[in-house]
C-alpha positions as CSV (number, residue, x, y, z in Angstrom):
1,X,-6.5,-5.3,15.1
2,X,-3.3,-4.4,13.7
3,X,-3.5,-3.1,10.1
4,X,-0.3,-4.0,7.4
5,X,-0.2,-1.7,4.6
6,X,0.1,-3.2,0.9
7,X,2.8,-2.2,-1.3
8,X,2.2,-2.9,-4.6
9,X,5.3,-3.0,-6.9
10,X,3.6,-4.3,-10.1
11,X,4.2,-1.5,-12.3
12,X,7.8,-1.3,-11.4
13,X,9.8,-4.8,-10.0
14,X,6.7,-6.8,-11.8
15,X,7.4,-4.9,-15.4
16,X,11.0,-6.4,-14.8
17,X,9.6,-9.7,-15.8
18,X,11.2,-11.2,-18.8
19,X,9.0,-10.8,-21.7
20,X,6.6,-8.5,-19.9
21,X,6.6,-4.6,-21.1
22,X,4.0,-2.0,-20.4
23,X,3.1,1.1,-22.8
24,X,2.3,4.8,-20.5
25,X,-1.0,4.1,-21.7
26,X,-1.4,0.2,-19.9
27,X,0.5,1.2,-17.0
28,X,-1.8,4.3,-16.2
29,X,-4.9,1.7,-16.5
30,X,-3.5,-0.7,-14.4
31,X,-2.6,2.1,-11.7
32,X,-6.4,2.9,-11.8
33,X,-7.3,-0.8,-11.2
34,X,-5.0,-0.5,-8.3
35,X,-6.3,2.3,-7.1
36,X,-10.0,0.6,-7.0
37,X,-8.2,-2.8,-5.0
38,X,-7.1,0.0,-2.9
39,X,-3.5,-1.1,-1.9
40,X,-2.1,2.0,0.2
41,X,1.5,2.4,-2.1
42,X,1.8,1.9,-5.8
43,X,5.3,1.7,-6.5
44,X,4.9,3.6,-10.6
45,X,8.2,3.1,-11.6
46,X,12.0,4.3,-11.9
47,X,12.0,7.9,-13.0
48,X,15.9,8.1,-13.7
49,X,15.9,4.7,-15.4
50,X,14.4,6.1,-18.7
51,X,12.6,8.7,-20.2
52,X,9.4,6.9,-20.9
53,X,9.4,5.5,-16.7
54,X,10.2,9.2,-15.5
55,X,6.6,10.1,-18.0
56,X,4.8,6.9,-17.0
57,X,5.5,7.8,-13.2
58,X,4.7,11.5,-13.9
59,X,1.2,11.0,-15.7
60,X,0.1,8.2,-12.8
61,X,1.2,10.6,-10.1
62,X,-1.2,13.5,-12.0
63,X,-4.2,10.8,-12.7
64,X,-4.3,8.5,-9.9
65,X,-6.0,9.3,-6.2
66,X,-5.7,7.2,-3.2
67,X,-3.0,5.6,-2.7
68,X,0.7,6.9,-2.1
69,X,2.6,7.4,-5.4
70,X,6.0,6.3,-5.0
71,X,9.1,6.5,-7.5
72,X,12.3,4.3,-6.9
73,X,16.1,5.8,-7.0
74,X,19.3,4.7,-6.3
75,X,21.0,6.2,-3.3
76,X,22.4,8.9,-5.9
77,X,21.4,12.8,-6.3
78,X,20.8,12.2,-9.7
79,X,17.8,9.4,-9.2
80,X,16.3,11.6,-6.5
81,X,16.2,14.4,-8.1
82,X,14.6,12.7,-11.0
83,X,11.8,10.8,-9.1
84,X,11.1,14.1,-7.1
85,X,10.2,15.9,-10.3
86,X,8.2,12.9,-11.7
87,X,6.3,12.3,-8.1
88,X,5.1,16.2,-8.3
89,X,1.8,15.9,-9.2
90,X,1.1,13.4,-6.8
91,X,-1.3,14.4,-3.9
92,X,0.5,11.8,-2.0
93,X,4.3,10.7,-2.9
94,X,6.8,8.9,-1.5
95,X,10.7,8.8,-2.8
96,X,12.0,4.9,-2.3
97,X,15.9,5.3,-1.8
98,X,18.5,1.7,-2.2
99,X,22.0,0.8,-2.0
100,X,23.3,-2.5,-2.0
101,X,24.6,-3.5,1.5
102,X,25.6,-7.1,1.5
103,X,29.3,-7.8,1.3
104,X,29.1,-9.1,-2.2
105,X,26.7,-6.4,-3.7
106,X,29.2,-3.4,-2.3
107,X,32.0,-5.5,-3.8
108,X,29.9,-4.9,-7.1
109,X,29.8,-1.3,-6.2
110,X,33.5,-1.0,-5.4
111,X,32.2,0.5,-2.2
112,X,32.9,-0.1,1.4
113,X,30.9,0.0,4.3
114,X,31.6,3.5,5.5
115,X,31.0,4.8,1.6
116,X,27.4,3.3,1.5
117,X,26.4,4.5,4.8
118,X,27.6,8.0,3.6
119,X,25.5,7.5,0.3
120,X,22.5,5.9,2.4
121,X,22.4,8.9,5.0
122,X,23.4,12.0,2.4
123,X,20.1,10.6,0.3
124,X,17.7,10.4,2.4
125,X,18.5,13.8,4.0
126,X,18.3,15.4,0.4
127,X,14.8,12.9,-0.2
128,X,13.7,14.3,3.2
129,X,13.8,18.0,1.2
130,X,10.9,17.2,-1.4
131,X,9.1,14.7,0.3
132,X,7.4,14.1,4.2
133,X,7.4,10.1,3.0
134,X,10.6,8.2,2.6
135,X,11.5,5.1,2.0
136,X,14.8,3.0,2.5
137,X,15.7,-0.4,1.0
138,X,19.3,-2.1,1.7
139,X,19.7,-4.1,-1.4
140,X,20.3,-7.7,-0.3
141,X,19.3,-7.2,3.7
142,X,19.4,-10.8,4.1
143,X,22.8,-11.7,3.2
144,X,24.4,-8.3,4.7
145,X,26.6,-8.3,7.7
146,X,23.8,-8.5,10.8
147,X,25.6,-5.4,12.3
148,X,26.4,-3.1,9.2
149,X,22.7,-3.8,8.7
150,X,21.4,-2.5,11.9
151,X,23.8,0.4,11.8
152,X,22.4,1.9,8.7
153,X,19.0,1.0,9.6
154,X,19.4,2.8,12.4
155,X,21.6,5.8,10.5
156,X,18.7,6.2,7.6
157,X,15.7,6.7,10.5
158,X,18.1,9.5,12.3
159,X,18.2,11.1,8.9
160,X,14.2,10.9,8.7
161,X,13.4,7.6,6.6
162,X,9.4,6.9,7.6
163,X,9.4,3.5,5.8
164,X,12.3,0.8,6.4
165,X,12.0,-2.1,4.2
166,X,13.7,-5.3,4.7
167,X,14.1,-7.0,1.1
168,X,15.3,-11.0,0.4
169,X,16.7,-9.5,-2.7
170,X,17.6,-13.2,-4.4
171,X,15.2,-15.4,-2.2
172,X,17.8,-16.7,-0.1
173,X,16.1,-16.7,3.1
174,X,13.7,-19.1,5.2
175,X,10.5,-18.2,7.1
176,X,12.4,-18.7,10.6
177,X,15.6,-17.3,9.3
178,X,13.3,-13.8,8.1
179,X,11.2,-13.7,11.2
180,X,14.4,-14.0,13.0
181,X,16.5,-11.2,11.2
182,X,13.1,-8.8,11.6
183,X,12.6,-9.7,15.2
184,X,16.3,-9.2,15.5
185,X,16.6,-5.9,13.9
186,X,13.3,-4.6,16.1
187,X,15.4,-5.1,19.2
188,X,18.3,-3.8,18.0
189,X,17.8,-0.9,16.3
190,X,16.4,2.5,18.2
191,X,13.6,3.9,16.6
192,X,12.7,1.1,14.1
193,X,9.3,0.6,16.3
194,X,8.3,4.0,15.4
195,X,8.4,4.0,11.1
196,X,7.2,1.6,8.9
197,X,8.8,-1.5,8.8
198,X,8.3,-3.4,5.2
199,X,9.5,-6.6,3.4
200,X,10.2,-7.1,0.1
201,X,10.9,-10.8,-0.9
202,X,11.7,-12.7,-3.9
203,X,10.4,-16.1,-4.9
204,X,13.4,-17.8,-6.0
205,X,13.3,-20.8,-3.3
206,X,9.0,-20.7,-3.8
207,X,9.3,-19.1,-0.2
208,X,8.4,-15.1,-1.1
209,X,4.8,-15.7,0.2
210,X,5.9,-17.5,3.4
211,X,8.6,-15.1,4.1
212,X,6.3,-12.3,3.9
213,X,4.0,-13.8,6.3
214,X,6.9,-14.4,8.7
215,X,8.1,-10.9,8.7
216,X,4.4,-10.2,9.9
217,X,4.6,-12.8,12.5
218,X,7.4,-10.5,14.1
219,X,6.5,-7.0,13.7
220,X,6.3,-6.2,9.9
221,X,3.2,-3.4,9.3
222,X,4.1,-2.7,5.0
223,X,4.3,-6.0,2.7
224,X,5.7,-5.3,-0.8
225,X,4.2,-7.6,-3.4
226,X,2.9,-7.8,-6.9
227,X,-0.2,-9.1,-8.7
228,X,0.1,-12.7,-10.2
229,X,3.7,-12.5,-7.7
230,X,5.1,-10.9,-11.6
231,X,9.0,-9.6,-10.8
232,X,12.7,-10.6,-11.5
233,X,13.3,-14.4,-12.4
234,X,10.8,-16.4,-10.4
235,X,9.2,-12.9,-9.4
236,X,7.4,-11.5,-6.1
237,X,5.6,-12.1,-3.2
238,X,2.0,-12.7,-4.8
239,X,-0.3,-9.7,-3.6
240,X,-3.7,-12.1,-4.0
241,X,-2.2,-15.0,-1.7
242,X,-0.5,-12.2,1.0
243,X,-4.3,-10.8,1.3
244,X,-6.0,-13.4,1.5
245,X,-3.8,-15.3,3.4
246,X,-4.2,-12.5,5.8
247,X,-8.0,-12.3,5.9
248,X,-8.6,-15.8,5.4
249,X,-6.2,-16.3,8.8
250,X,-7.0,-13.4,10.3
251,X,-7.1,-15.2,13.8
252,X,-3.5,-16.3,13.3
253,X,-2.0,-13.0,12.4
254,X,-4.4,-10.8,14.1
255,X,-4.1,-7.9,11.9
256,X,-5.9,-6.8,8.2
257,X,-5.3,-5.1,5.3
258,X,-7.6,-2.5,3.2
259,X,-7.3,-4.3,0.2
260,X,-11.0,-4.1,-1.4
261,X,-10.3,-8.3,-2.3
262,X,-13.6,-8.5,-4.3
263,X,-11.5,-7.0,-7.2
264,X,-8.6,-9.3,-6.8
265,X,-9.8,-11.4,-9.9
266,X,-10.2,-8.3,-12.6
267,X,-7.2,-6.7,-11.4
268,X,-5.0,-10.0,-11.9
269,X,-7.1,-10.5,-15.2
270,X,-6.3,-7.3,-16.3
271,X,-2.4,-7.4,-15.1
272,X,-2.3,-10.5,-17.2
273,X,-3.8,-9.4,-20.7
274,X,-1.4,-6.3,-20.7
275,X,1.7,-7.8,-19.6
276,X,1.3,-10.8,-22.0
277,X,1.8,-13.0,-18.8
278,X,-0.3,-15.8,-18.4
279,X,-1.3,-17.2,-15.1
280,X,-1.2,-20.8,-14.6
281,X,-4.4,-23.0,-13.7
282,X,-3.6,-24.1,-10.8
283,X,-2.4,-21.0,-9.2
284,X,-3.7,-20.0,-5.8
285,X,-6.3,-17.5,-5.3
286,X,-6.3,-16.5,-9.1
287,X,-6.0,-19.7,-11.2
288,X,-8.4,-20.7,-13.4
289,X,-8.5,-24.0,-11.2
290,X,-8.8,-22.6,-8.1
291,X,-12.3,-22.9,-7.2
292,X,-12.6,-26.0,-9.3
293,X,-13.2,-29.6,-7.8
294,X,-11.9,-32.8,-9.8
295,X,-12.2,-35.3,-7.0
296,X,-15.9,-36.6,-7.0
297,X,-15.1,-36.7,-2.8
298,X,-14.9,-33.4,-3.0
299,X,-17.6,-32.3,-5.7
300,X,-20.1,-33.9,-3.7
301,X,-18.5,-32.0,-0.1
302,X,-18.9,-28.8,-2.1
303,X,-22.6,-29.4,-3.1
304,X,-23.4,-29.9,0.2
305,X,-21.5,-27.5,2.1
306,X,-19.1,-25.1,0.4
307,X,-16.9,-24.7,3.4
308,X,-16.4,-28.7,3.4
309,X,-13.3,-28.2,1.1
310,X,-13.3,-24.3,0.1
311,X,-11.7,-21.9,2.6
312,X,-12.7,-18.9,0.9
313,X,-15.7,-18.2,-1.5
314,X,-14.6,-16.9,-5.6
315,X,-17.0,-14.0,-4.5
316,X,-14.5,-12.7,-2.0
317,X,-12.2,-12.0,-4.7
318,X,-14.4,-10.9,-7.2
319,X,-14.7,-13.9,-8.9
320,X,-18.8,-14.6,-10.1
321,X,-20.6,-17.0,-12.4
322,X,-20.6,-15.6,-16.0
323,X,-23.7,-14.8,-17.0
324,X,-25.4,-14.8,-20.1
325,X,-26.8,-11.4,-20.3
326,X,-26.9,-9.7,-23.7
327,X,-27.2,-10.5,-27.5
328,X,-27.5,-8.2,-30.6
329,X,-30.5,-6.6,-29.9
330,X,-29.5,-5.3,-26.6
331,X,-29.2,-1.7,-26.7
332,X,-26.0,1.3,-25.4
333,X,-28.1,1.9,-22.3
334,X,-27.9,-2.0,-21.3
335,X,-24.7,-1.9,-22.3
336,X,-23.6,0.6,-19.8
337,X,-25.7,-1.0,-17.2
338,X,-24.0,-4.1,-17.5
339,X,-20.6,-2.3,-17.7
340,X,-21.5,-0.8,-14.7
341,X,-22.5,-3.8,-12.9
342,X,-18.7,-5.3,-13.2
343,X,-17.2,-1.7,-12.3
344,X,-16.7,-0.1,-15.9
345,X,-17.3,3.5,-16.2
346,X,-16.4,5.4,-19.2
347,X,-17.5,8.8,-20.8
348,X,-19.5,8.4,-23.7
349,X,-16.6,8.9,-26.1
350,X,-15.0,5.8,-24.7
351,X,-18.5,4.0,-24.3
352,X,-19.6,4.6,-27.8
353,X,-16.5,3.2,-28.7
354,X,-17.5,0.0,-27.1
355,X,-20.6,-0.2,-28.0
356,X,-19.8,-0.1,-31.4
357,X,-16.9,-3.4,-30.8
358,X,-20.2,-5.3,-28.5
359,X,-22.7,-4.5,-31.9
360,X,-19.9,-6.1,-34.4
361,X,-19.5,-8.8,-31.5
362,X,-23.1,-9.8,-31.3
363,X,-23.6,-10.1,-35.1
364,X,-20.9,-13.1,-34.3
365,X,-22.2,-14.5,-31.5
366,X,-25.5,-15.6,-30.7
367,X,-24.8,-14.8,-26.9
368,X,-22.6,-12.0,-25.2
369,X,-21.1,-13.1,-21.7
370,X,-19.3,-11.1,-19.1
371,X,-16.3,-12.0,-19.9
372,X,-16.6,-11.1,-23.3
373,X,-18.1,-7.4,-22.3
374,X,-14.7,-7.4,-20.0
375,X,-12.8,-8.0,-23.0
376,X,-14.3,-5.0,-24.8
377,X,-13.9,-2.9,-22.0
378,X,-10.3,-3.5,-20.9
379,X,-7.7,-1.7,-22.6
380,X,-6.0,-3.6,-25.4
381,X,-4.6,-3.2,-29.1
382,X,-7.5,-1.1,-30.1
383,X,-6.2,1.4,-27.5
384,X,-2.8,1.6,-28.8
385,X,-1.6,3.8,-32.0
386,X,-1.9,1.5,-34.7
387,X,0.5,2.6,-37.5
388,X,-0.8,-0.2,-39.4
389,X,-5.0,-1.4,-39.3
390,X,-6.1,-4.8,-40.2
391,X,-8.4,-4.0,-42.8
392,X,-9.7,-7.7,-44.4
393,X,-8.2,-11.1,-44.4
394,X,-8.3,-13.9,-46.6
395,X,-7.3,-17.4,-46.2
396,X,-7.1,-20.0,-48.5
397,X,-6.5,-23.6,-46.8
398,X,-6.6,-27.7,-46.3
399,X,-5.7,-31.0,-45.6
400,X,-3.9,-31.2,-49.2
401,X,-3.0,-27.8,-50.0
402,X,-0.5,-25.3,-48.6
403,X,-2.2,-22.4,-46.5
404,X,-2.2,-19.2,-48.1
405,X,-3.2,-15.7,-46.5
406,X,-4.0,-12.6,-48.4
407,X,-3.6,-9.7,-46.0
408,X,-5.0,-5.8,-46.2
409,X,-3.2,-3.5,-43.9
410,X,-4.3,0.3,-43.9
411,X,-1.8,3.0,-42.9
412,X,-2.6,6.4,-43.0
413,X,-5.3,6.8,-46.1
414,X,-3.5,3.8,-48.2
415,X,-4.5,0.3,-48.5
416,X,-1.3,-2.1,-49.0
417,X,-1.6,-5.4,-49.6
418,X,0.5,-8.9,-49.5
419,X,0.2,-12.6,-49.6
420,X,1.9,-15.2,-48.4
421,X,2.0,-19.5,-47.6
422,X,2.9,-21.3,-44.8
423,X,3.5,-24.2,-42.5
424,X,-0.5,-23.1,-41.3
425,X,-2.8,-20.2,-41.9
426,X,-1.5,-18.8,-38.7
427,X,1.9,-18.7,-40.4
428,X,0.7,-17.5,-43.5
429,X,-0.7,-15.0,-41.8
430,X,2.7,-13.9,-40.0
431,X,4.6,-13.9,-43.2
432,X,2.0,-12.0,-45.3
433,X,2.3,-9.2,-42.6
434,X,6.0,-9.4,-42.6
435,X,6.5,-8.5,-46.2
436,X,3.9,-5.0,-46.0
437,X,6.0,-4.3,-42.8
438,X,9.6,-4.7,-43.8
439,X,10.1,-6.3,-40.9
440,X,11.8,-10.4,-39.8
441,X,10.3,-10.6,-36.4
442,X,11.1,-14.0,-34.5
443,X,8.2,-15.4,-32.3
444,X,9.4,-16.5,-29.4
445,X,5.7,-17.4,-27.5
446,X,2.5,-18.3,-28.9
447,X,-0.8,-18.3,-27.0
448,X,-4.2,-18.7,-27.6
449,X,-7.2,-19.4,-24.8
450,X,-10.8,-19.1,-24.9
451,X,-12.2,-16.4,-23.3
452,X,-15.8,-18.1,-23.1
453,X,-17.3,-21.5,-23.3
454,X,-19.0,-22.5,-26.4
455,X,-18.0,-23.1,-30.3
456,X,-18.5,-19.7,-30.9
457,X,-16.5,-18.2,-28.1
458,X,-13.8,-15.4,-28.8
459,X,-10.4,-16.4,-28.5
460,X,-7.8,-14.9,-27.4
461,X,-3.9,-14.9,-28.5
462,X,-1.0,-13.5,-26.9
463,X,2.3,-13.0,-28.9
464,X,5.8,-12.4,-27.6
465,X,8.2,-12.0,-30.8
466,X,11.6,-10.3,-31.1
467,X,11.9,-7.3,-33.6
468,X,15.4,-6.1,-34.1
469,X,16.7,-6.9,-30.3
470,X,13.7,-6.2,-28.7
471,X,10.7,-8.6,-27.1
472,X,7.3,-7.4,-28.0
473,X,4.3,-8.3,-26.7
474,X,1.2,-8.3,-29.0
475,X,-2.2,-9.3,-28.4
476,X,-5.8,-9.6,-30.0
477,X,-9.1,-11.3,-29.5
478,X,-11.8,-12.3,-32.1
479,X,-14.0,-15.1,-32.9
480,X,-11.9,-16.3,-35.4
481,X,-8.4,-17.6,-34.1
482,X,-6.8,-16.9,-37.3
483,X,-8.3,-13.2,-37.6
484,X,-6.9,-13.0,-33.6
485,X,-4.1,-14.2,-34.3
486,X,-3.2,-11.5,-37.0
487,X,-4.9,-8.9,-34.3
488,X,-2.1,-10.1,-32.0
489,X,1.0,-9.9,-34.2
490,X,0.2,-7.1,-35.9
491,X,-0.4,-5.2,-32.3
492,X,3.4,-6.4,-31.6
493,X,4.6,-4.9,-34.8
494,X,2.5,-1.5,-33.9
495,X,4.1,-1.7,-30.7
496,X,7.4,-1.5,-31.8
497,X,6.6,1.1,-35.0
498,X,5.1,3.2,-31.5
499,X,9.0,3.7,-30.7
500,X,11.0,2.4,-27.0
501,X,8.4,0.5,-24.4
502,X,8.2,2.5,-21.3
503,X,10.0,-0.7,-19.7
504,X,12.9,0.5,-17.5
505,X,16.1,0.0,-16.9
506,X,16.8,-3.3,-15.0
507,X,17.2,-3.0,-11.3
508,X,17.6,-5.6,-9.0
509,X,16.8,-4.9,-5.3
């Protein structure tokens, strides 16, 4: 059975996502989580596009084992240079070298044909001198001249490229016109049989998925694709529904991937609470709906027979039953058995830490779930430098009376303190922490879910608000909405105290 390698590009095309913005810290966790899905290639950023990326890529390359680290870079000495330095410490690396080769992209450039196949072949020779691994992309494959496109492929795997990747830069193509232009190109050009063929496709026309699939259909051995399908404007080919599309049709395609897809559901979890991106309910694979049955047809198929209307279980992608498992008597050893048992491991620094958020928990809540022990464990505003520490809040509010919150922020050794009303206690809350800041953020997103079931489950807000031209994300979970809420706003304002995100550059490819 043929094997087809997953690229994961989360951490570089799905940090382009509007609103969504990673710190070195998130972005090293997230690699990890990766790393434990094991997708071969995780795509850590675009060294040259800013110092924080060039770092981000650096520290993953030095902390992560597995899979390949790969850094991205324009068909220019410069961006080579730069993700060769970052990629260093990588046991495995691969440079990832694009140009834009469709009439209207080199019009963009001011470049002709000869000029990019100069710039094409020239980089991945000087690639070729720090790294045995290289990739080539030609920006906008779809919409290039059919020829020009075979000729550099063909130039690019002369000059040593071991991966050639295919991308639907805009999401212009259909399944029959991709599997068509792959097939096409396998025929055409010498040597393409022998390197890695890849797609990359975009989900503009809801077709990234399908196009991906096609591509495999005719030949295609690498698919690059995100978690939760995050990218540019609609985003990515969705790594959950490419693997399991390929395992759950495995007689179709005739080919697998090593994807570990029991941790499909924490890694999309995870991808989600960092990047401030929510996932909607009735997404495939990963929605909250997806192993949910309205219909009572179909309830009563699924009681007697799972397969009736379920094509794949929620334990093949790591998706189980929470369970109610500990309260406030429980002690650190069950608490690192349990942590354990859903596939945390920490030193005891990191544990103690923990332990001390699941005690302060439990005196809350009558019962501790899974998901709430998740929440604990996952990285999140208690990982990040606060500059600022909620110390106590007070609100003061009903039906007839203006809400008013009394905030205590700590920074440093000094309490400060401010109050403020507003249209709600949330509000209040928001302005109250606006005057000890100095700051006039403007939300722009507000979002609040519970984490468990039950009146006394923790909720949890997301926040995206703009602070002097930049989008933040913040987020917190408590008990008490309002007391997340503040967790959430104040992690934004923390985040932008913190100095640039590591976000790059916008690229399109």
């Amino acid at each position: 059975m043929r094997t087809v390698k997953i690229f994961d590009t989360t951490l570089r095309d799905g940090e382009q996502t509007p609103g969504a913005s990673l710190t070195a810290i998130e972005k090293l966790e997230i690699a990890r989580q990766l790393a434990r899905l094991n997708v071969d290639v995780i795509e850590a950023g675009f060294p040259y596009s800013s110092k924080g990326d060039f770092e981000s890529v650096r520290t993953i390359a030095k902390e992560v084992r597995g899979p390949v680290i790969c850094g991205l870079a324009r068909c220019i000495k410069a961006d080579i240079e730069a993700a060769a330095q970052a990629l260093k410490p990588a046991k495995h690396s691969r440079i990832h070298a694009f140009i834009g080769t469709s009439p209207i992209h080199m019009k963009m450039m001011k470049k002709g044909p000869a000029e990019v196949l100069a710039m094409a072949t020239s980089s991945i020779r000087l690639a070729k001198r720090y790294s045995r691994d290289v990739e080539f992309s030609p920006m906008d494959a779809t919409r290039s001249d059919p020829d020009f496109l075979a000729s550099i492929v063909e130039a690019v795997i002369k000059e040593g490229a071991t991966t050639v990747n295919i991308p639907d830069t805009v999401g212009y193509s259909t399944p029959k016109d991709f599997g068509d232009l792959i097939r096409e190109l396998l025929e055409r050009v010498a040597g393409l049989d022998r390197v890695t063929l890849s797609v990359h496709c975009h989900n503009d026309l809801g077709l990234a998925v399908a196009n991906s699939l096609a591509g495999v259909e005719n030949g295609v051995n690498q698919i690059e694709c995100s978690m939760n399908g995050l990218g540019e404007r609609a985003g990515n080919a969705s790594l959950e529904e490419v693997v399991m599309a390929l395992r759950t049709r495995r007689n179709h395609y005739n080919c697998a991937t090593g994807v570990r897809s029991e941790e499909i559901h924490r890694t999309s979890r995870l991808v989600s609470r960092l990047t401030g991106i929510a996932v909607q309910a009735n997404k495939a694979i990963v929605g909250v709906n997806a192993f949910m049955h309205g219909s009572g047809i179909h309830g009563d198929g699924v009681i007697k027979g799972r397969e009736t209307f379920e094509i794949m279980t929620p334990e093949s992608v790591g998706l189980k039953e929470s369970g109610l498992m500990l309260g406030k008597l429980s002690g650190r050893h069950m608490l690192k058995k349990k942590l354990e048992e859903l596939g945390f491991y920490f030193a005891d620094g990191r544990l103690q830490e923990i332990f001390t958020a699941f005690k302060a928990l439990a005196d809350k809540k009558k019962n501790v779930y899974d998901e709430d022990i998740i929440t604990l464990a996952e990285p999140g505003a208690g990982r990040l430098s606060e500059y600022l520490k909620l110390e106590d809040l007070e609100i003061a509010s009903g039906l007839k009376r203006v809400p008013v919150a009394t905030v205590v922020l700590r920074r440093g050794k000094k309490l400060i303190t401010a109050k403020a009303n507003g249209d709600g206690p949330v509000d209040a809350t928001c302005k109250a922490i606006d005057k000890l800041t100095g700051l006039k953020p403007k939300m722009l997103d507000y979002s609040l879910r519970a984490i468990t079931a039950g009146k006394d489950a923790q909720g949890e807000v997301s926040v995206r608000v703009l602070v002097e031209g930049q989008e933040m994300i913040g987020r917190g979970a408590s008990t008490d909405i309002i007391e997340a809420s503040a967790r959430a706003y104040l992690n934004a304002m923390n985040r932008f105290m913190a100095g640039p995100a590591t976000k790059a550059t916008k690229r399109r490819r």
